[in-house]
C-alpha positions in Angstrom: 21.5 6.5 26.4 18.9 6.5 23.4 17.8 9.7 22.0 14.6 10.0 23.7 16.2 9.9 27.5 19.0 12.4 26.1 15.9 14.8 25.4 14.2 13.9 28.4 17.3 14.7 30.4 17.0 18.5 28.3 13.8 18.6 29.7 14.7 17.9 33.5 17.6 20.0 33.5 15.4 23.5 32.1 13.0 22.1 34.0 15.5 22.3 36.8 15.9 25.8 36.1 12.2 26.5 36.5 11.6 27.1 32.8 8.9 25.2 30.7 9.8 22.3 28.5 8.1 20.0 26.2 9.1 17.2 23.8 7.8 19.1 20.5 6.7 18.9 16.6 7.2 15.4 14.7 8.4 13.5 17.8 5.5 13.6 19.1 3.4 13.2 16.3 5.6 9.9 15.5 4.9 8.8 18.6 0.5 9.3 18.4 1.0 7.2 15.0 2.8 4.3 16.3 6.1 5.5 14.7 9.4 5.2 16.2 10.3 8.8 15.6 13.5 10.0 13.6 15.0 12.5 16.1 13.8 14.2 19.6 13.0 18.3 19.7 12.6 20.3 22.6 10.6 23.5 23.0 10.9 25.9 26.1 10.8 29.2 27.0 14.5 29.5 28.0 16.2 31.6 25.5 18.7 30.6 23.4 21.8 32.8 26.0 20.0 30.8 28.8 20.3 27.2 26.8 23.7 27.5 26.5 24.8 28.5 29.8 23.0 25.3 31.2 24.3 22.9 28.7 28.5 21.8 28.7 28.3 21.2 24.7 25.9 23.7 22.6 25.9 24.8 18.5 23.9 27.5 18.1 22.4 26.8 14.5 19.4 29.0 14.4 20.2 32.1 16.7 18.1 34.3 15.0 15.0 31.5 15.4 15.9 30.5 18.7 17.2 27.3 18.2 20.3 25.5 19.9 21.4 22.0 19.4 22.4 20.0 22.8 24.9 17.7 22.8 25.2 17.2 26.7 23.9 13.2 26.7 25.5 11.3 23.9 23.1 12.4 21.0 22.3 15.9 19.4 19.5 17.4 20.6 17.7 20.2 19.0 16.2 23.0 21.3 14.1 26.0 20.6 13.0 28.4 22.4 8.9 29.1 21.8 7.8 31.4 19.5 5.5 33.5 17.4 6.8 34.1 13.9 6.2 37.8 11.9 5.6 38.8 8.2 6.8 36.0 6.0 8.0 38.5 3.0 10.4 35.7 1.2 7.2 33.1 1.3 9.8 30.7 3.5 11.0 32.2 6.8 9.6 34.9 8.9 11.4 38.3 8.8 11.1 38.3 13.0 10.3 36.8 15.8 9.1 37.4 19.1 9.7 35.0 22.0 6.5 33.7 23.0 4.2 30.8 25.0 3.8 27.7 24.2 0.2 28.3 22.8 1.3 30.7 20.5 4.5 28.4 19.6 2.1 25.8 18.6 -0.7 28.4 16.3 2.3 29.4 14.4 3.3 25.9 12.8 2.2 24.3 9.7 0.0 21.5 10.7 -2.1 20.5 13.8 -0.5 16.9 14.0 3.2 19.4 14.0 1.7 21.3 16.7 1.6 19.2 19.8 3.9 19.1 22.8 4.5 16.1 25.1 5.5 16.8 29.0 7.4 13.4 29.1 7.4 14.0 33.4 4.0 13.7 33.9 0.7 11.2 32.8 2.3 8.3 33.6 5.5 6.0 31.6 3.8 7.4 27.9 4.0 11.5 29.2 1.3 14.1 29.1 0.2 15.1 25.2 -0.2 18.8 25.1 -2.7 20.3 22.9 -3.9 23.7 21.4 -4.8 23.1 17.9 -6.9 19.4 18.3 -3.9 18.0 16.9 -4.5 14.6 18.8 -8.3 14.7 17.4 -7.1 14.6 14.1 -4.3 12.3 14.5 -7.1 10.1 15.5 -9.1 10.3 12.7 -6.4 10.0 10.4 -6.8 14.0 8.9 -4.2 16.7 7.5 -5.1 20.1 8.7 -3.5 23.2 8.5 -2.8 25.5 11.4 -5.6 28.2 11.1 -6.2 29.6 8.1 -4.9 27.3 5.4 -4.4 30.4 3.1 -2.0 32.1 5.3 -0.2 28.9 6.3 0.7 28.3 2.9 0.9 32.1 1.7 4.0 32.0 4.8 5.7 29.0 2.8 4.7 27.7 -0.8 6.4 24.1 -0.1 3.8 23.7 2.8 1.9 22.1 -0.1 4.5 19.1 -1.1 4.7 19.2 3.0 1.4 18.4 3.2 1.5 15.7 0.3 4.8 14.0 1.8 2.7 13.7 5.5 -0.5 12.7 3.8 0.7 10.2 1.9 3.3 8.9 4.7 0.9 8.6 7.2 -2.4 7.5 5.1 -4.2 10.7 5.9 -6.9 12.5 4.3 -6.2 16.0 3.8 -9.1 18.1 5.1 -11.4 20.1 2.7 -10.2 23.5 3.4 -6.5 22.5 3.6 -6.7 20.8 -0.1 -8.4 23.8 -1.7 -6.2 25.8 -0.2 -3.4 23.8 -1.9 -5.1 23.4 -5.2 -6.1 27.1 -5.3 -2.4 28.3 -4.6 -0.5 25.2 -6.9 1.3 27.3 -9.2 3.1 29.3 -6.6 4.6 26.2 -6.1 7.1 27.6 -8.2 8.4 30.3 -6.5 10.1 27.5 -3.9 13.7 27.1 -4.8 14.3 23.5 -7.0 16.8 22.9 -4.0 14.0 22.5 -1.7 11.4 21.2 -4.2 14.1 18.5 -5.0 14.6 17.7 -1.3 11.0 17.1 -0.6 10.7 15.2 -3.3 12.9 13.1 -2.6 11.9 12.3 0.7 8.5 11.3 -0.9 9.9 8.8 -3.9 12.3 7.3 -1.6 9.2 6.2 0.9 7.0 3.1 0.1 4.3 5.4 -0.1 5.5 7.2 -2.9 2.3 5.9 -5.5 -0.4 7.7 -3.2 2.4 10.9 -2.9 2.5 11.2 -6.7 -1.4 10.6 -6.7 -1.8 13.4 -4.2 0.5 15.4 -6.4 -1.9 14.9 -9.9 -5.0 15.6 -8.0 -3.6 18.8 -6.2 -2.6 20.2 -9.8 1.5 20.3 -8.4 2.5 18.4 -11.0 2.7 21.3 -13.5 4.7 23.2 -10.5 7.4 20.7 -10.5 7.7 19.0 -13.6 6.1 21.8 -16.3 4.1 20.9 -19.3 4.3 16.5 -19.7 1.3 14.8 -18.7 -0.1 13.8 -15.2 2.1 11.0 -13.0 0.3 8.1 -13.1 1.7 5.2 -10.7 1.4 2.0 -12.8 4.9 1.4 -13.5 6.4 2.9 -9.9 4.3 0.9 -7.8 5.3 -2.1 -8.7 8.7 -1.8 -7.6 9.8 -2.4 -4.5 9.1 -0.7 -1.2 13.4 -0.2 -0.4 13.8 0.6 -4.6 17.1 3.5 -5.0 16.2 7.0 -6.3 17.2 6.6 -9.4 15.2 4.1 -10.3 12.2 5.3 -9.0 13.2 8.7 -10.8 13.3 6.5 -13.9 10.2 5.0 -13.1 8.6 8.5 -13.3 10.4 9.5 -16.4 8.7 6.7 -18.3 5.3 7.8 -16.7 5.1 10.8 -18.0 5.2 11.2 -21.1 8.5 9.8 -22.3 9.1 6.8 -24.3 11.5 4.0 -23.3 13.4 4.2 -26.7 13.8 8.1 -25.6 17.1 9.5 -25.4 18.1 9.1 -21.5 20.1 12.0 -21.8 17.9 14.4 -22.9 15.5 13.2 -20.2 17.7 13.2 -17.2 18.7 16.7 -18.4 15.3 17.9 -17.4 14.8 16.1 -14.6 17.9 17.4 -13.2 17.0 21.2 -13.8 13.5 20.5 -12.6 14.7 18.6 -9.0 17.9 19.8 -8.5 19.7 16.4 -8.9 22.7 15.5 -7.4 25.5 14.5 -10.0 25.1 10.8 -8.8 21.1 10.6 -9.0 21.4 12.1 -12.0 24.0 9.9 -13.8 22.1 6.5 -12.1 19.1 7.6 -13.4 20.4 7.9 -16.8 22.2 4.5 -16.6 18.6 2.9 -16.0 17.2 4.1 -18.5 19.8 3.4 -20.7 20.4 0.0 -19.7 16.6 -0.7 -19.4 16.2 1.1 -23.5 19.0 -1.2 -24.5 17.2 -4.3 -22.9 14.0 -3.3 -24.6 15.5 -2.4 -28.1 18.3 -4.5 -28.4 18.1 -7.6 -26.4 17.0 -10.2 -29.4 20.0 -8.7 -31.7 22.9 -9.1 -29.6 25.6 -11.5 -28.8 26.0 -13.9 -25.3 28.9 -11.6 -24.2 27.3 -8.2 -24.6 24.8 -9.3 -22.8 26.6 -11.0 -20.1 28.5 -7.4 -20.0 25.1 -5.6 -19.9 23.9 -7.4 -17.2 27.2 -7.5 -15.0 26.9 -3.7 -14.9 26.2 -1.1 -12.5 22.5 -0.4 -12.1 21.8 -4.0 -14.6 19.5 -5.1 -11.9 17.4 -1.6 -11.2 17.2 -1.6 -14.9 16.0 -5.3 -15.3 13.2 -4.1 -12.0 12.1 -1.1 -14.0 11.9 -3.0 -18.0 10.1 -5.9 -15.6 7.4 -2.9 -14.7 7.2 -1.1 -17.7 6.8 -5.2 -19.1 4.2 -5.9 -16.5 1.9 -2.6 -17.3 1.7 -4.1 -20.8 1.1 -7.8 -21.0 4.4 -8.2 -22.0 6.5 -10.9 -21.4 10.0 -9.9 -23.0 11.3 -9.0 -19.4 11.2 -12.5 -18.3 13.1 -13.4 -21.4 15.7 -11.4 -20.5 15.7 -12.4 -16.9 15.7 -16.1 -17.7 18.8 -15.1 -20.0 20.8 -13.3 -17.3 19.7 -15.9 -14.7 21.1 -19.4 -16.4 24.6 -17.4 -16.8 24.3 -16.1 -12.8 24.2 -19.9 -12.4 27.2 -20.8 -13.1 30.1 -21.6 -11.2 31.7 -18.7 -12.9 29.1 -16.1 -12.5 27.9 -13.5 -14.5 30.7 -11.5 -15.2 34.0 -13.8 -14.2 37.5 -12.1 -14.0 39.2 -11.5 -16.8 41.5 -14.2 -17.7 44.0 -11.9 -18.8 45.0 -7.8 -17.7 47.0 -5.4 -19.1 50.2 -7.0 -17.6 49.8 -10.4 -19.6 49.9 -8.6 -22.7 53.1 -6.3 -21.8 54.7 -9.9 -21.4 54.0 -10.8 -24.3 55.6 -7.8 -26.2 52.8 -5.7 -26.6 53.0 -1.7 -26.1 50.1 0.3 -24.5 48.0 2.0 -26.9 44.8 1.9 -28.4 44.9 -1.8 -29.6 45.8 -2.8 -26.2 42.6 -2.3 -24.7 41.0 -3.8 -28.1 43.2 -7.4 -27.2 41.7 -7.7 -23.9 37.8 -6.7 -24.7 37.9 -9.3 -27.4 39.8 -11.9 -25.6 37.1 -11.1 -22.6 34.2 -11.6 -24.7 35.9 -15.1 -26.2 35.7 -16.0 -22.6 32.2 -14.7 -21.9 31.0 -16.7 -24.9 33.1 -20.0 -23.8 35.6 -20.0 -26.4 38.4 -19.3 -24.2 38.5 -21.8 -21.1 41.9 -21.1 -19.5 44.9 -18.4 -19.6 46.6 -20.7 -21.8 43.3 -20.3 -24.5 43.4 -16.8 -24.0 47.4 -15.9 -24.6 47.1 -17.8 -27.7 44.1 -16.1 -29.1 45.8 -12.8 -28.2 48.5 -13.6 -30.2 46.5 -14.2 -32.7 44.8 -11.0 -32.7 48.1 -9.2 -33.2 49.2 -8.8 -29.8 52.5 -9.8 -30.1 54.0 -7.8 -32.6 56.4 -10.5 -33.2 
């Protein structure tokens, strides 16, 4: 059963019961914009006791917003009960709630293409759009709106402004005139949002293909100053031309170089405030820096340095983000020493070998041949590995002998 007919089937059973139920929020609005949607909601006016009597296998994950996840069909359902919301004191969830209609449920959400229901059991195969706020009029013509007064919306939650970049720029819609004022007006309360959730919205907007016009809605807005402090204004020159499906790192990376810091800048340094500024996992953190490092090193060091460090440079993790990211920055500039490089790395990935061939000798070969762990141990084996990335070493034979003649056998 696909997710849709598991929410459908939420819908007949309250229905069932003689409560309302809609499909609800970004389901629906996927749906009006020709996207296959990313999960199914349900709104009703059961409450959340009533939900989980009806339903065999229930979490309740929001009790105090209403909201019960279903897990009755073979996929996990999220149901909540409709609502009006009170005073937002914290400037990111209401301090109450009062159970409610659906027309109400639908005034208290962010946007108008958030607010729309869809009674899937009637209007034919497609369902029956319900409206309050004109959210399928401005679906239509392609516009971001806030819910009422823009103000308030965004007075009730500060990150309703990278919200409303992340749907603008995902969608390809203008946001409307009152809505982006509102924005630009309040930009600097930006932040007051937690970096965990600054650095999750963000993420969701580099990690899209549409992650140029994101970062252009960001400089025009005036968040950029929210999120990343005093460097100068994103500019997309280098990030857009990578590719749509590029990793987060990279892209972060990508960024980096945009504003404001040089490529021969120290990637630790940089990542560092990156990391305090979106709240970066250890991983995106350490990728990030391994880019640019790899990409400085490409850029700085390249010409200077010997067939097997380069060979070992690019058989590394993160070698070919780096390669994508020196071919950008490369591109921006008329500059044609990323091809150089790529035309290097390439004639080596030709070979029946590969890049970065096993080693022809481990740790064991060199116990064999009378040589204790330690320190020069591991010395042996990088040099005899870079004999064989340069060709001077052919076989294991080639490669015992030139460890002995390194000193590995103490004999």
């Amino acid at each position: 059963m696909s997710e849709r007919d598991a929410a459908v089937r939420v819908v007949e059973t309250l229905r069932g019961r003689d409560h309302i139920a809609y499909l609800a929020g970004g389901c629906v609005r996927d749906l009006l914009l020709g996207h296959e949607p990313k999960d199914y909601d349900v709104a009703t006016d059961a409450r959340p006791e009533q939900i989980s009597a009806y339903f065999r296998k229930t979490a309740s994950v929001g009790a105090a917003f209403g909201v019960v996840l279903v897990r009755d069909y073979g996929a996990t359902i999220e149901v909540a009960s409709f609502r009006s919301d009170g005073v937002y004191s914290d400037a990111r969830r209401p301090d109450s709630i009062e159970y409610s209609t659906p027309e109400m449920d639908a005034r208290r959400r962010d946007f108008t293409i958030n607010a729309l229901f869809l009674d899937p059991m009637a209007g034919g195969p497609d369902g029956e759009v319900i409206d309050f706020v004109d959210g399928r009029r401005d679906i239509e013509a392609r516009i971001l709106r806030a819910v009422g007064d823009p103000e308030h919306r965004l007075q009730e939650d500060h990150l309703r402004a990278l919200r409303a970049v992340r749907f603008a720029a995902r969608y390809g819609l203008k946001i409307e005139r009152g809505t982006h004022d509102a924005i630009a007006k309040h930009a600097l309360e930006l932040r007051g949002v937690s970096i965990e959730r600054v650095g999750e919205e963000m993420r969701r907007m580099l990690t899209h293909p549409n992650r140029v016009r994101a970062c252009e809605l960001i400089d025009e807005l005036g968040l950029d100053d929210a999120i990343f402090g005093n460097l100068s204004a994103i500019h997309g020159d280098v990030m857009e031309r990578l590719s749509d499906d590029a990793s987060y790192p990279l892209v972060l990376a990508s960024l980096a170089l945009t504003r404001g810091h040089g490529i021969d800048e120290d990637p630790g340094a940089i990542c560092g405030r990156f990391r305090e500024r979106l709240d970066l996992s250890n991983q995106d953190r350490d990728g990030m820096r391994a880019v640019l490092e790899l990409t400085r090193a490409m850029h700085t060091r390249w010409d200077e340095m010997g067939v097997a460090a380069k060979r070992r440079l690019g058989g590394s993790a993160h070698a070919d983000e780096a390669l994508a990211l020196y071919g950008a920055w490369c591109d921006v500039r008329n500059d044609d020493h990323a091809k150089v490089v790529s035309a290097e790395l390439d004639q080596w990935k030709r070979l029946d070998e590969g890049l970065c061939p096993p080693a022809l000798l481990d740790g064991g070969d060199l116990i064999e041949q009378g040589l204790k762990p330690g320190p020069r141990f591991r010395e042996v084996l990088d040099a005899v590995y870079d004999a064989q990335l340069e060709g001077r070493v052919t076989d294991k034979a080639s490669a015992l002998e030139l460890a002995r003649e390194l000193g590995a056998n103490p004999a």
